[in-house]
KOLRO-419129 format. One line per field, with one value per residue (C-alpha): residue number from 1; residue in one letter; chain; x, y, z. Coordinates in steps of 0.2 Angstrom, whole numbers, plus 5000, padded with zeros to 4 digits. Example, Ala and Ser with C-alpha at 12.3 -4.5 7.8 and 13.67 -1.06 7.14 Angstrom:
// residues 2
n: 1/2
res: A/S
chain: A/A
east: 5062/5068
north: 4978/4995
up: 5039/5036
// end
This chain:
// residues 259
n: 1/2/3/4/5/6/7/8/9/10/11/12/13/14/15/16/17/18/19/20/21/22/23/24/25/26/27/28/29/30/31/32/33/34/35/36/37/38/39/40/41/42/43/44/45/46/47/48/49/50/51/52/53/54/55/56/57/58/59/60/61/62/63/64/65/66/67/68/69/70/71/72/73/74/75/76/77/78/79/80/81/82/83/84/85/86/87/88/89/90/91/92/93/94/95/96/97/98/99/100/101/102/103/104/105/106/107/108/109/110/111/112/113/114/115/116/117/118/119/120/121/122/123/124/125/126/127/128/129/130/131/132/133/134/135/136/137/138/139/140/141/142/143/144/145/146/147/148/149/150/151/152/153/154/155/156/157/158/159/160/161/162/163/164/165/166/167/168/169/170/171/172/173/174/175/176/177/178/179/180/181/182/183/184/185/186/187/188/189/190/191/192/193/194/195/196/197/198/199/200/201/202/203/204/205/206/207/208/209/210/211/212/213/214/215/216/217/218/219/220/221/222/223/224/225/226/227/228/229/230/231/232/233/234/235/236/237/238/239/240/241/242/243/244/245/246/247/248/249/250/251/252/253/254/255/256/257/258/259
res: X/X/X/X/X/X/X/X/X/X/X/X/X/X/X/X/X/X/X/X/X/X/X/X/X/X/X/X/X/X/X/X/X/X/X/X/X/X/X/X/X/X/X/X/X/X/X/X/X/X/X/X/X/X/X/X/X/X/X/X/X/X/X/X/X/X/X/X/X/X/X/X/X/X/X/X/X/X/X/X/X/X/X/X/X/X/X/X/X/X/X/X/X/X/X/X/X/X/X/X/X/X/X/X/X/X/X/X/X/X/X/X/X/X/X/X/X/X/X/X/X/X/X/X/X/X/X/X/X/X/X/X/X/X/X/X/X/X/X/X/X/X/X/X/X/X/X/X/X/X/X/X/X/X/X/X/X/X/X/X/X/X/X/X/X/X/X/X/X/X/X/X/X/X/X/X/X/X/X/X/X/X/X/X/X/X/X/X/X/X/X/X/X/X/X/X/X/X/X/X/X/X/X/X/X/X/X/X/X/X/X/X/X/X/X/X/X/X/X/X/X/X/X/X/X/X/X/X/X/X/X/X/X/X/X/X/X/X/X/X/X/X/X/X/X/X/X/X/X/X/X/X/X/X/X/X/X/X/X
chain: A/A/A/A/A/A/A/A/A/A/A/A/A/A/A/A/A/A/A/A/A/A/A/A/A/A/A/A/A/A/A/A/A/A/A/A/A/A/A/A/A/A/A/A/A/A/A/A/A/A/A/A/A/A/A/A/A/A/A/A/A/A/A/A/A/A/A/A/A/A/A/A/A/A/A/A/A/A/A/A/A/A/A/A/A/A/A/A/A/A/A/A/A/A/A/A/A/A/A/A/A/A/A/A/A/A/A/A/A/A/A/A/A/A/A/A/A/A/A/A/A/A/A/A/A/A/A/A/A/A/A/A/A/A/A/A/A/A/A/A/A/A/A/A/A/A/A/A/A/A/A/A/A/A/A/A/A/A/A/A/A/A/A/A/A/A/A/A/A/A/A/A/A/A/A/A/A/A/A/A/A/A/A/A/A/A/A/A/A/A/A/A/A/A/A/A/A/A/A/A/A/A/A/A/A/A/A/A/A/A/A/A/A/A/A/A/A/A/A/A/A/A/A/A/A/A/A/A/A/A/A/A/A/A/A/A/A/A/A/A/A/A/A/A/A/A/A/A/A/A/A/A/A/A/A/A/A/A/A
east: 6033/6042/6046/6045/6061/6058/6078/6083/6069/6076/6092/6086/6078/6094/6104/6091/6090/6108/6113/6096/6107/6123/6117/6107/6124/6133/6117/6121/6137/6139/6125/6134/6149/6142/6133/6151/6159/6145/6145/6161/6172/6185/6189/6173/6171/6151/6146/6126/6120/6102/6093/6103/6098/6101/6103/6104/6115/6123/6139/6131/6122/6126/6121/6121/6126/6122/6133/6138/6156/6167/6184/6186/6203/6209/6213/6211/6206/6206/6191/6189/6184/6185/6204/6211/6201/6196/6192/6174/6162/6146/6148/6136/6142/6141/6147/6147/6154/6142/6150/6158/6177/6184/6205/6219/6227/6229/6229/6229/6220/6201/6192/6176/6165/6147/6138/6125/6109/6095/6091/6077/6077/6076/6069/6068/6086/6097/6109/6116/6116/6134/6147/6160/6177/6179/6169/6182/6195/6213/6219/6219/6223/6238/6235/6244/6239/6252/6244/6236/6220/6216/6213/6201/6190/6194/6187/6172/6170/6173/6164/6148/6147/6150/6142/6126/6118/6133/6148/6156/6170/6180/6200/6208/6225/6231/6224/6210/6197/6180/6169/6156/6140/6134/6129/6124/6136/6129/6121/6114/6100/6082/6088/6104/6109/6126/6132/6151/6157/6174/6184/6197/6211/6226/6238/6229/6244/6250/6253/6234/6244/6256/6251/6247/6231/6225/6209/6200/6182/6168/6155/6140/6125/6109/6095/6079/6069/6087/6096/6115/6130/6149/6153/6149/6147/6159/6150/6149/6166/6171/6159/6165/6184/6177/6169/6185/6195/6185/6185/6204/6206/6195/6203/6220/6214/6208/6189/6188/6174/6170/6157
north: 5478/5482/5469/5473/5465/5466/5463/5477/5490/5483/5488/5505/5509/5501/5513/5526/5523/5520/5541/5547/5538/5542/5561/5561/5554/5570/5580/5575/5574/5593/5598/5587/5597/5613/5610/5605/5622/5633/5622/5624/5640/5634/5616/5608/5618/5615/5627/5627/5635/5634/5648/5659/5667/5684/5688/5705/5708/5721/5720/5719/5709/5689/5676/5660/5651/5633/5628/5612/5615/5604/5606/5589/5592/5600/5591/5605/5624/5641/5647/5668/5665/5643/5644/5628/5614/5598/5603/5595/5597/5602/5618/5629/5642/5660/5675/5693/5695/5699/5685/5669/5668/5650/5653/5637/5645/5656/5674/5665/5666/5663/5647/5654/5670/5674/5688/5683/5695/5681/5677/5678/5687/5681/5691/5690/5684/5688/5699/5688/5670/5675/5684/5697/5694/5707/5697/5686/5686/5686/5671/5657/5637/5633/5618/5610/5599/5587/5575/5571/5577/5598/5608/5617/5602/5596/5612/5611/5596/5599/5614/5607/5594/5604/5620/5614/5634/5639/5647/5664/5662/5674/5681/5696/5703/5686/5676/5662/5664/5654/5661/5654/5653/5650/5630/5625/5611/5594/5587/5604/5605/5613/5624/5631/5633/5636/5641/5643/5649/5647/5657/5645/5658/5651/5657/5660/5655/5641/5623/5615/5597/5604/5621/5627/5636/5644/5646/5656/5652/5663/5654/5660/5654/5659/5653/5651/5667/5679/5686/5680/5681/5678/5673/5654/5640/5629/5614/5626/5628/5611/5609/5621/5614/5596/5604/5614/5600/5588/5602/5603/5587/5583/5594/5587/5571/5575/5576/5561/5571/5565/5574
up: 4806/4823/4836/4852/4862/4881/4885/4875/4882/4901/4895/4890/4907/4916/4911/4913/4931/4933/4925/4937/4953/4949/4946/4963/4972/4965/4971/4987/4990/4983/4998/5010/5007/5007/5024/5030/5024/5031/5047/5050/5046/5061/5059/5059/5078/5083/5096/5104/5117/5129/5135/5145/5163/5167/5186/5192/5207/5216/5209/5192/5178/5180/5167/5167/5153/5148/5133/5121/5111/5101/5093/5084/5077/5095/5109/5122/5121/5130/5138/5142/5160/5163/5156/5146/5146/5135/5117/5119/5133/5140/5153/5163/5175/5181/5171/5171/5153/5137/5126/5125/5119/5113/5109/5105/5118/5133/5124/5109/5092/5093/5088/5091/5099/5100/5110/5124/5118/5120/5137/5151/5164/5183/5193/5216/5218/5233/5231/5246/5238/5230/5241/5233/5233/5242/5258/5257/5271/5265/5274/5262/5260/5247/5236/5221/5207/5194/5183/5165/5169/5164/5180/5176/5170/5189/5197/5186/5192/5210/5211/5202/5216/5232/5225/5216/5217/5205/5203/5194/5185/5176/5174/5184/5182/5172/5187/5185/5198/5202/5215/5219/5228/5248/5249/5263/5275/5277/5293/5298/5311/5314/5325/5316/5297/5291/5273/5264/5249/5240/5230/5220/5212/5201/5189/5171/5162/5171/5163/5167/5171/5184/5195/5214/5218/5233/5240/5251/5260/5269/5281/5289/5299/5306/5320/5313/5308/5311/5300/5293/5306/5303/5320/5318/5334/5339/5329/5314/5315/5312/5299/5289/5291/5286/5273/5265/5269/5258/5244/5241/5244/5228/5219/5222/5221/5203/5208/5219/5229/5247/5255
// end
């Protein structure tokens, strides 16, 4: 006759469960690591991006691109377009390139590319919301940044905060340059409504921590129900050297904005 002993059958199903648990750690940590490979072909880089606008204009197709990046094992990289920034960090600007190129360096080895083919269309936007850089007068204001912070995270920064309708940003002849749209000056009245834009142009290969840039600026204004005029008021005037003013000065200042 068989005896039935309970701590024997407990030990039986014990070490049953214990060889099912150990073999479902394994399971996982072998699909863990997987996702990790697939995830990351260049050192763990995560890369997403939101829907993308497309804006016809006379000088051509702009998009604009909203993006999320992270290098974790970087501490800066080299944007096609934004130039060298922080090696994370959330962007979203003007441009009239087909792709996105991510490089450890200016001319460097890439990091990371993709092609912009999904987007919406806009459609019923000015052609003059954003000047060319040919509307630009060649008079310019000289400034010059030196400290720890990258610049071209400061002129993000500035830019995002002075020119809320956006800004182009792209590389010309080994030069850095950010253009960007008409905002309109603060304090304005009923009667009259003035506008500037910025063009910020620096040296694409220059040390992030320590550089000069220059920057050039076109104002406009209007009455009400006329069109856009160059040829600005007195009051306008001084807005618009208040206004350029408090722009470099943010971006010497290390985007300490003042408006």
């Amino acid at each position: 006759m068989k005896h039935f002993s309970p701590t024997k059958e407990f030990r039986s199903s014990k070490t049953l469960f214990q060889r099912k648990a150990k073999a479902f750690l394994m399971l996982v940590t072998i699909i863990i690591s997987s996702l990790v490979l697939v995830q990351s072909p260049s050192a763990k880089a995560l890369f997403s991006m939101d829907t993308t606008i497309a804006i016809p204009q006379r000088q051509g197709t702009l998009y604009r691109v909203n993006y999320q990046y992270s290098f974790p094992s970087r501490s800066t990289v080299f944007i096609d377009g934004i130039g060298t920034v922080l090696a994370t960090g959330k962007l979203s600007y003007l441009t009239s390139s087909d792709s996105i190129q991510i490089r450890d360096q200016f001319e460097g080895q890439p990091l990371y590319g993709t092609v912009i083919k999904d987007f919406v269309r806009l459609m019923g936007s000015s052609d003059d919301d954003i000047p060319r850089e040919s509307d630009f007068p060649e008079s310019y204001r000289q400034g010059s940044w030196k400290g720890t912070m990258l610049f071209s995270n400061i002129v993000l920064l500035v830019l995002d905060h002075f020119f809320p309708s956006g800004y182009l940003a792209y590389q010309k002849q080994n030069r850095q340059q950010f253009l960007t749209a008409f905002s309109d000056l603060p304090n304005q009245t009923k009667r009259l409504r003035a506008q500037v834009a910025v063009l910020v142009t620096l040296p694409a290969d220059a040390p992030p921590n320590n550089l000069a840039f220059k920057l050039q600026f076109k104002a406009r204004e209007r009455r009400s129900h006329s069109a856009w005029r160059s040829e600005l008021e007195e009051n306008s005037k001084s807005a618009v050297k208040i206004f350029i003013t408090n722009v470099i000065n943010a971006l010497e200042r290390g985007g300490v904005v003042k408006r």
